[in-house]
BALOBA-1460 file (C-alpha; in Angstrom, 3 decimals):
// residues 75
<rec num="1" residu="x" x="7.250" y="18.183" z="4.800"/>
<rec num="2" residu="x" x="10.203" y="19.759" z="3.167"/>
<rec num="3" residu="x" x="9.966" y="23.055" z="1.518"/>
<rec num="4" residu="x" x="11.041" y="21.657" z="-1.815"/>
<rec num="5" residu="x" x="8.392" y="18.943" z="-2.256"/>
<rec num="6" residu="x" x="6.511" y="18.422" z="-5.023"/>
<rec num="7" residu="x" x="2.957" y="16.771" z="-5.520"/>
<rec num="8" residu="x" x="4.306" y="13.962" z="-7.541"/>
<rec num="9" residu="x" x="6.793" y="12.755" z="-4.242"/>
<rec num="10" residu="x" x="3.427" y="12.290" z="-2.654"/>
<rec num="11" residu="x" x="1.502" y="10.563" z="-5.686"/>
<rec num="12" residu="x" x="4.876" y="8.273" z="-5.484"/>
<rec num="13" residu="x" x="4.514" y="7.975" z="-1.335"/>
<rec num="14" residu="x" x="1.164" y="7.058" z="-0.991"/>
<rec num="15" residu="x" x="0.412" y="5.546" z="-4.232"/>
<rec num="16" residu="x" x="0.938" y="2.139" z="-2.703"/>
<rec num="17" residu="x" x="-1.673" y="2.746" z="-0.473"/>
<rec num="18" residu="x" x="-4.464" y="2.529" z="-3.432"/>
<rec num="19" residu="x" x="-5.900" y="4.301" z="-5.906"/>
<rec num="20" residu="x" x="-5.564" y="8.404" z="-5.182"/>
<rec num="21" residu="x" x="-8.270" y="10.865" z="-6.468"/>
<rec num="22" residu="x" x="-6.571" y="14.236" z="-5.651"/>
<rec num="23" residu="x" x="-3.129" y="15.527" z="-3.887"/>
<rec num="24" residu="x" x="-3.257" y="18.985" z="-2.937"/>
<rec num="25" residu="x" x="0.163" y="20.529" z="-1.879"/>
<rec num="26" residu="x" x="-0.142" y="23.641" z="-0.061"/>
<rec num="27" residu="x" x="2.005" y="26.052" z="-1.566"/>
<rec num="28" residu="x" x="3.525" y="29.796" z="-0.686"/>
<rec num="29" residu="x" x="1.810" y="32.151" z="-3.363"/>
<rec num="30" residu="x" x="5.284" y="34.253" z="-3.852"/>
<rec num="31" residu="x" x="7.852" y="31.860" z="-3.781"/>
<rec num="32" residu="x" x="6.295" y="28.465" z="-4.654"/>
<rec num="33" residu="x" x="7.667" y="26.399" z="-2.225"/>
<rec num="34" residu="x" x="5.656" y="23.738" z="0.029"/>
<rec num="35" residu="x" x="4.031" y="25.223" z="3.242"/>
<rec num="36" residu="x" x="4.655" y="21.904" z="4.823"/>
<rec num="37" residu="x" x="1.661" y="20.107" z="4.386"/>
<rec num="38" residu="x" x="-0.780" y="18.720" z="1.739"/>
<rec num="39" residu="x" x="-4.333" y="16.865" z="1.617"/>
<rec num="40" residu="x" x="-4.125" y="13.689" z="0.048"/>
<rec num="41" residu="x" x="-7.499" y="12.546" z="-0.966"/>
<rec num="42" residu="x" x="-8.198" y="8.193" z="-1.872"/>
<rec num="43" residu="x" x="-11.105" y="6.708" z="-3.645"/>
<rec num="44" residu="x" x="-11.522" y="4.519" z="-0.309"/>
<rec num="45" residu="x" x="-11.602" y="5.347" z="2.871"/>
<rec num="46" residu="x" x="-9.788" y="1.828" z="3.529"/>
<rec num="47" residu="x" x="-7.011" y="2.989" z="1.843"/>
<rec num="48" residu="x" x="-6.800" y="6.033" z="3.687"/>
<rec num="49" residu="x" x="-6.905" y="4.170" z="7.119"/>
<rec num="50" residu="x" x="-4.175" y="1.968" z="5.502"/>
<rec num="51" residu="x" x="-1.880" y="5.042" z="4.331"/>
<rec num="52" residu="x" x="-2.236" y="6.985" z="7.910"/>
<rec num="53" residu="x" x="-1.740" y="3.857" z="9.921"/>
<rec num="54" residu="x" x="1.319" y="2.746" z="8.288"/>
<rec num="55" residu="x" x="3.063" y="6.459" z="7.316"/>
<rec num="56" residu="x" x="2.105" y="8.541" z="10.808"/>
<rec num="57" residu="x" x="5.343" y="9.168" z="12.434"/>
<rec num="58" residu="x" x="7.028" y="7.946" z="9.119"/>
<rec num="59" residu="x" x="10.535" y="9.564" z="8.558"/>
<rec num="60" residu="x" x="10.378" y="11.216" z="5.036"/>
<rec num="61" residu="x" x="12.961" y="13.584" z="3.566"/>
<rec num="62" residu="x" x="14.630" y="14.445" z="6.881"/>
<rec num="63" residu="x" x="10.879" y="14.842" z="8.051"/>
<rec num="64" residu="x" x="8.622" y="13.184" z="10.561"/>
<rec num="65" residu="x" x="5.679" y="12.757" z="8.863"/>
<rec num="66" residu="x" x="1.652" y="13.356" z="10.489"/>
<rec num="67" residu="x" x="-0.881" y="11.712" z="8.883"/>
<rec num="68" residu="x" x="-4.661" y="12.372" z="9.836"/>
<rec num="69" residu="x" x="-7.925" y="12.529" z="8.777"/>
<rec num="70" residu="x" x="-8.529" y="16.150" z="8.033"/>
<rec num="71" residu="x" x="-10.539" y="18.528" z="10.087"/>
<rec num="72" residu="x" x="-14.256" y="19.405" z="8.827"/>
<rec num="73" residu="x" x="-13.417" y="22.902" z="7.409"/>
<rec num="74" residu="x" x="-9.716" y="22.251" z="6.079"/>
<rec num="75" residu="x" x="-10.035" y="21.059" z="2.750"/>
């Protein structure tokens, strides 16, 4: 994810996946720029299978894009 992402590029990304309860956008404390990644959290876990099927490997903003379930401990 590029450095100069913003939380509402990924509200508009996976949006059409369903409905989202949080985005959290990991971001440098001194600068404010994107670490390069983010937790994206759905009311459904449907939706969530839907959104990391379809965008894993997805090119976005010069990026390849990972999408996973997150770890125990990560979020």
């Amino acid at each position: 994810m590029a450095k100069n992402t913003r939380g509402q590029d990924l509200h508009v990304l996976f949006r059409p996946f369903g409905d989202i309860k949080r985005v959290f956008l990991a971001k440098d404390k001194k600068t404010g720029q994107s670490k390069g990644f983010a937790f994206i959290n759905f009311k459904r876990q449907e939706d969530a299978a839907k959104a990391i099927e379809v965008l894993n490997g997805y090119s976005y903003d010069h990026q390849i894009l990972s999408v996973d379930w997150s770890k125990s401990g990560t979020q």
